[in-house]
C-alpha positions as CSV (number, residue, x, y, z in Angstrom):
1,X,0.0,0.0,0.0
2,X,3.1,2.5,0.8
3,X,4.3,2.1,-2.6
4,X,1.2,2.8,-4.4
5,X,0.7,5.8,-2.6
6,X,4.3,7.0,-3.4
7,X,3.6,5.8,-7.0
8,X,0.2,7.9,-6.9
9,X,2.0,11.1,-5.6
10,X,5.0,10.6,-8.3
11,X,1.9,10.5,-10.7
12,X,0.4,13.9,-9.5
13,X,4.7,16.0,-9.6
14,X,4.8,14.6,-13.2
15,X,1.2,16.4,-13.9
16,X,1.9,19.8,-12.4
17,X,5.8,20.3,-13.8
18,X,4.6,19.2,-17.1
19,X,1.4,21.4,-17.1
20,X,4.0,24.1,-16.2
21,X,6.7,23.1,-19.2
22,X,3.6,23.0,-21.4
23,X,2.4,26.6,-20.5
24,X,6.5,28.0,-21.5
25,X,6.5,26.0,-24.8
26,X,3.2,27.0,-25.9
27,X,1.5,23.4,-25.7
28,X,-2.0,22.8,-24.9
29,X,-2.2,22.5,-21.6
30,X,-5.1,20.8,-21.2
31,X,-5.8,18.3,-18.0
32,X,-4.9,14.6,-19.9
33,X,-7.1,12.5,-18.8
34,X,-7.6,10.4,-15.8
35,X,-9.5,7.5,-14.4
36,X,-11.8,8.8,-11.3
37,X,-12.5,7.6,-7.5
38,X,-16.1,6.9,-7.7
39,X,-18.8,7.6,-10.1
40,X,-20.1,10.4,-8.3
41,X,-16.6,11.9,-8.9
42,X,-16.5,11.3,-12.4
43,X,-17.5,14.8,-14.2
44,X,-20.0,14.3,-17.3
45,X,-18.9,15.9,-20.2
46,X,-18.9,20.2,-20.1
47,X,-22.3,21.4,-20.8
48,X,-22.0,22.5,-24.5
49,X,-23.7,25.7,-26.6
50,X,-26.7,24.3,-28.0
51,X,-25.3,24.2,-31.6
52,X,-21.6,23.3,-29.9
53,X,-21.4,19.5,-30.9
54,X,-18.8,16.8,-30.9
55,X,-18.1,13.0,-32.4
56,X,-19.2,11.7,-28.8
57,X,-22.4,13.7,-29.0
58,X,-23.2,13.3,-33.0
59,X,-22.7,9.3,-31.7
60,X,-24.9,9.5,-28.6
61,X,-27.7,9.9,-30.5
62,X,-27.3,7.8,-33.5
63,X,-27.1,5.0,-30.9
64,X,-29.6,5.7,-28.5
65,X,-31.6,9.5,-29.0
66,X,-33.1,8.8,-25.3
67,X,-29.6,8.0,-23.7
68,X,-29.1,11.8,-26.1
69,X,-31.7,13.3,-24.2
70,X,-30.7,12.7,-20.5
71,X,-27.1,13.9,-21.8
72,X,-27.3,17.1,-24.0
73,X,-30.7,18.2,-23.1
74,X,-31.9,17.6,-19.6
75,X,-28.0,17.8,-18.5
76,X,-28.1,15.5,-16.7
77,X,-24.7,13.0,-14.9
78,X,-24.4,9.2,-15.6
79,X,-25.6,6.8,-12.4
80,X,-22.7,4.5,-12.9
81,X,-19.2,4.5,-14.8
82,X,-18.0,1.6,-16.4
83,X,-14.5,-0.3,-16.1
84,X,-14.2,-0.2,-19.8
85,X,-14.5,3.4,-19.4
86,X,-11.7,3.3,-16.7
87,X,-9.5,1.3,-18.5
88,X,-9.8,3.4,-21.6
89,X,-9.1,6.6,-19.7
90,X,-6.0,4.9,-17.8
91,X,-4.2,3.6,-21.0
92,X,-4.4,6.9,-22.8
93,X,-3.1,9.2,-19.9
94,X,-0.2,6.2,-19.8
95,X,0.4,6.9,-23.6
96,X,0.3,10.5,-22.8
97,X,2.6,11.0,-19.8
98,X,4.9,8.1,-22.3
99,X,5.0,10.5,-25.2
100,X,5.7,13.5,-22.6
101,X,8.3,11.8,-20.9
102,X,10.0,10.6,-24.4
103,X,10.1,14.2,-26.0
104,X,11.5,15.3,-22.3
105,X,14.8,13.3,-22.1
106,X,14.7,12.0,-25.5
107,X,14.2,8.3,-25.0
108,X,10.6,6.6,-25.1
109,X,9.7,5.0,-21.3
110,X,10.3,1.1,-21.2
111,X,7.6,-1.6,-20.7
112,X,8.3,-1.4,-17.0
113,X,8.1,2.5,-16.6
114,X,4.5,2.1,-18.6
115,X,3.7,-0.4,-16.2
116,X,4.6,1.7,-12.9
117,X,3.0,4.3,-14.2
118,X,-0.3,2.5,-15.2
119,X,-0.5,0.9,-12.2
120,X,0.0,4.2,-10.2
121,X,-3.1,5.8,-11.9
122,X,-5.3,2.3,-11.6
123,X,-4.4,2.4,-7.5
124,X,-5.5,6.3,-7.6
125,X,-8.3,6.0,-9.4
126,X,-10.5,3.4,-7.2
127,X,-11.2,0.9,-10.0
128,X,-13.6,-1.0,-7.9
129,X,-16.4,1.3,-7.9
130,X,-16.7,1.4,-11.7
131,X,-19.8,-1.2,-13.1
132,X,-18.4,-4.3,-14.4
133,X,-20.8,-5.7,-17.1
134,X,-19.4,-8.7,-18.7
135,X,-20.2,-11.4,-16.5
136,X,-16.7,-13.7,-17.8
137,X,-14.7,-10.6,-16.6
138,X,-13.7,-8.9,-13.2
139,X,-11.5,-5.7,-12.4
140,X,-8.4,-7.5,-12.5
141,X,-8.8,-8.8,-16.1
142,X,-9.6,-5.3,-16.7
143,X,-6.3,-4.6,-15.2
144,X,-4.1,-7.4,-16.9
145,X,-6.0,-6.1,-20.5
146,X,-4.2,-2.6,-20.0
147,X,-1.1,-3.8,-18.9
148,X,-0.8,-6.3,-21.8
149,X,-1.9,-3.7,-24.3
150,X,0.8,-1.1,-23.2
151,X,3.2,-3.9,-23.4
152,X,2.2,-4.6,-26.9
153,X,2.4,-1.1,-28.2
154,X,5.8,-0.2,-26.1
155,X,7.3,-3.2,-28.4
156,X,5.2,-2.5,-31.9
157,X,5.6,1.1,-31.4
158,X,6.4,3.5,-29.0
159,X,10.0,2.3,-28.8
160,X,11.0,2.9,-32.6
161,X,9.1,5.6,-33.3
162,X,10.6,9.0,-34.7
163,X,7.7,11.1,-35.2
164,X,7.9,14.7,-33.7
165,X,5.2,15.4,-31.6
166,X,3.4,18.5,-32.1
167,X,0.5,18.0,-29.5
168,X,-0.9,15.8,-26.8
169,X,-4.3,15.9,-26.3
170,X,-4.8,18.6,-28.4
171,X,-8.5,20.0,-28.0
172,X,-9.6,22.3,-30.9
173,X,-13.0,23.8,-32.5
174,X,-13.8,24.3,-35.8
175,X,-16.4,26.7,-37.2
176,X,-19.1,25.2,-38.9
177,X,-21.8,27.0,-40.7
178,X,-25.4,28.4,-39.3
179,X,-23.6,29.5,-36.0
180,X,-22.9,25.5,-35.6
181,X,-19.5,24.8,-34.1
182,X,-17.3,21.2,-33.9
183,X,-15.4,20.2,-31.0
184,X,-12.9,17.3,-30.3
185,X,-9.8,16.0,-28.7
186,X,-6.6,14.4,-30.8
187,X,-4.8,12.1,-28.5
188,X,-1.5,12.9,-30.0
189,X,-0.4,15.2,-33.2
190,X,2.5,14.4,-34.9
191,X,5.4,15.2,-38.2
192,X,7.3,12.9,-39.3
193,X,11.0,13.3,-40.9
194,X,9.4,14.0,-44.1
195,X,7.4,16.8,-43.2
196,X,3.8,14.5,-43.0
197,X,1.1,15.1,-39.9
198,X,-0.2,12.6,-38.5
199,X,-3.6,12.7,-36.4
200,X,-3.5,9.3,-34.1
201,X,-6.2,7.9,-32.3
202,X,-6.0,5.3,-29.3
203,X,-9.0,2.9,-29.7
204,X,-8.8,0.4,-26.0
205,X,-12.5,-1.4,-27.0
206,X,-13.1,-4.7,-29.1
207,X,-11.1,-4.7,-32.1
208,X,-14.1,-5.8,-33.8
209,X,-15.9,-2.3,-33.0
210,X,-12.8,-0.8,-34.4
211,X,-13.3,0.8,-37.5
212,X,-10.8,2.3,-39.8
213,X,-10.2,6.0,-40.5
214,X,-11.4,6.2,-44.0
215,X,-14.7,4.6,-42.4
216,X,-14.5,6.9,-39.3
217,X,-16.2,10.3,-39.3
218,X,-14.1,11.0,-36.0
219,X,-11.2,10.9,-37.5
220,X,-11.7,12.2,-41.1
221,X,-12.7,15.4,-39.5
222,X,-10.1,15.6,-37.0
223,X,-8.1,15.4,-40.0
224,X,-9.9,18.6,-41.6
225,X,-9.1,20.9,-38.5
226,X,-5.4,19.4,-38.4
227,X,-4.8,20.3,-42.5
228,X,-6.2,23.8,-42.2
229,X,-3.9,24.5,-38.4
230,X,-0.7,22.7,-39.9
231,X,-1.3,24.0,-43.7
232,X,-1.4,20.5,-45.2
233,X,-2.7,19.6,-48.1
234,X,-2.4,15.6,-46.7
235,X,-2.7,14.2,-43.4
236,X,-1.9,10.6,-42.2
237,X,-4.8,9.2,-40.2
238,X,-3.7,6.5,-37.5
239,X,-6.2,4.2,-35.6
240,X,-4.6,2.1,-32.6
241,X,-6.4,-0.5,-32.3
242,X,-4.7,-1.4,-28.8
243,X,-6.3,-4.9,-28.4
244,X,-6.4,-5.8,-32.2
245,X,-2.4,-4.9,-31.9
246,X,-2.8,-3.1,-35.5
247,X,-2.5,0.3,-37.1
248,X,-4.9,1.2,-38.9
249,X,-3.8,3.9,-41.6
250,X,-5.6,6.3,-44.5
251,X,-4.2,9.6,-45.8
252,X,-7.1,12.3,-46.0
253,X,-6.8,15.2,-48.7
254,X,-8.0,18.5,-48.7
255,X,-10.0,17.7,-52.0
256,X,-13.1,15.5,-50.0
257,X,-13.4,18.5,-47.3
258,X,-16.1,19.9,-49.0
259,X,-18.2,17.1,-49.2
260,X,-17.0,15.6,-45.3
261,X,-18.2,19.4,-44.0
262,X,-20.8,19.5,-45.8
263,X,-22.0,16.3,-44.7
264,X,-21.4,17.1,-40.9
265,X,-23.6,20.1,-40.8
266,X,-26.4,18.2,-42.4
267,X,-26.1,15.8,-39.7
268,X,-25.9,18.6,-37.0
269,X,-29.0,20.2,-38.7
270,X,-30.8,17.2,-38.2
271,X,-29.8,16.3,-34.7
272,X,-30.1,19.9,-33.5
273,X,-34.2,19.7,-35.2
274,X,-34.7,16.7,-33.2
275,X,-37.8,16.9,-30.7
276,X,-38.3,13.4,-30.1
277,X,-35.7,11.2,-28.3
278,X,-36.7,7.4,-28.8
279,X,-35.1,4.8,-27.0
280,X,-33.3,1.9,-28.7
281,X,-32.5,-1.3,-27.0
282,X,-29.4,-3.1,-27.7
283,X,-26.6,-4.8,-26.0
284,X,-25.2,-1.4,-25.2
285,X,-28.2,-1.1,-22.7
286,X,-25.7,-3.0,-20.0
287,X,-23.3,-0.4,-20.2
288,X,-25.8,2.9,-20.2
289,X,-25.6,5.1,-16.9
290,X,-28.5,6.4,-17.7
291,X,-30.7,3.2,-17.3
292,X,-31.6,4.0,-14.6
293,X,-33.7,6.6,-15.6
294,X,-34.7,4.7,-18.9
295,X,-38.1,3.0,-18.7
296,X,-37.7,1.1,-21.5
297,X,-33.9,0.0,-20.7
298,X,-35.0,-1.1,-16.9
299,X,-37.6,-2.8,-18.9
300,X,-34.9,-5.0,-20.5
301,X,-32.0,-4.9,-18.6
302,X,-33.1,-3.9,-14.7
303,X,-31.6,-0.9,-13.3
């Protein structure tokens, strides 16, 4: 128990000195993300401007326009988070403070730094109060899963890769038009020796979920904002499909922009005209914290 608390406090110095070396060299200085003690803890996502949307948002009510409701309309905070949700968050603060450490002294972290660290965030964060919905599966397979997938990408990637990074959690907005606007976070922006940006995107769910960027809306527009900041006329899109151990690659031009923005604000329009908020039973019922308060989810899956 000492030495996860001294692991959890090494955590929190690395997060304030490199919030304050991000600040000097003009980084985003963003909070990365973190896993949270309880539920109750866990923030919901920033209440937005009504026509302020984002992928999660646009995808919240394509799957479920009820589970849209209780989120962007009625405001209101999840009853329960789930360990994939944990695990997700942990591994992508662990590939964050990784990248941060490697551009500080100029060597990538090993497998066992990934590992301290990881475990550090896992101990702070008070895993066991997050929902656990596949029956086969406990906390500590949740656990092993991130450790294993770290290990995976330390060896596949992270320790041969020369890409400069120019951002880490890098949050932007792009203007859309009708006073719409289009929010989002790229886990890490990067150059490569020839001069080619890369947007790359840390998927931790079922590599069968995963899709690939020329198939993902996410990340096509992601690459949009990062053409028209960088001034590139190409941009290397990179899925991680951290359990699927692949990389997933497409290279968006400027020349479908048109039609991609075109097609978002259409799909804002719509969403943003929406008055009725049906709800649709799947699987993903198990893992919705608003269930609770879902008549028709309590109906199928309890509360």
């Amino acid at each position: 128990m000492t030495v996860l608390i001294i692991l959890a406090i090494a955590v929190l110095i690395f997060a304030v000195a490199r919030s304050s070396a991000r600040s000097k060299s003009g980084r985003s200085t963003a909070a990365p993300r973190r896993p949270y003690a309880t539920p109750e803890s866990r923030p919901a996502e920033p209440p937005r401007a009504p026509n302020t949307f984002s992928h999660s948002r646009l995808e919240k009510f394509e799957k479920c326009p009820k589970a849209y409701e209780f989120r962007y309309i009625k405001n209101m905070p999840e009853s329960f988070g789930t360990i994939e949700m944990f695990l997700g968050r942990a591994v992508h603060s662990t590939l964050e403070w990784a990248y941060a450490e490697r551009d500080r002294r100029g060597a990538p972290p090993c497998s066992k730094e990934l590992d301290t660290h990881f475990q550090a965030l896992w101990a702070a964060g008070n895993s066991q109060e997050m929902r656990v919905v596949k029956k086969a599966m406990s906390v500590g397979t949740y656990n092993a899963q991130g450790m294993e997938m770290l290990k995976r990408f330390e060896r596949r990637i992270l320790a041969g890769d020369k890409t400069q990074t120019i951002a880490l959690e890098k949050q932007f907005r792009m203007v859309l038009s009708g006073g719409a606007a289009f929010t989002g976070v790229i886990d890490r922006l990067a150059r490569d020796e020839a001069g080619m940006v890369y947007v790359i995107d840390y998927k931790t769910g079922s590599s069968r979920n995963v899709k690939g960027p020329s198939q993902s809306r996410q990340l096509q527009v992601y690459g949009a904002w990062a053409a028209e900041d960088q001034g590139a006329a190409r941009i290397g899109l990179r899925v991680e499909d951290m359990q699927g151990e692949r990389t997933l690659a497409h290279t968006w031009t400027t020349a479908s922009r048109s039609t991609l923005i075109s097609s978002l604000e259409t799909q804002i329009a719509e969403v943003g005209r929406a008055r009725k908020f049906p709800a649709l039973i799947s699987p993903l019922c198990g893992w919705c914290g608003y269930r609770p308060h879902c008549s028709a989810g309590r109906a199928s899956w309890g509360a």
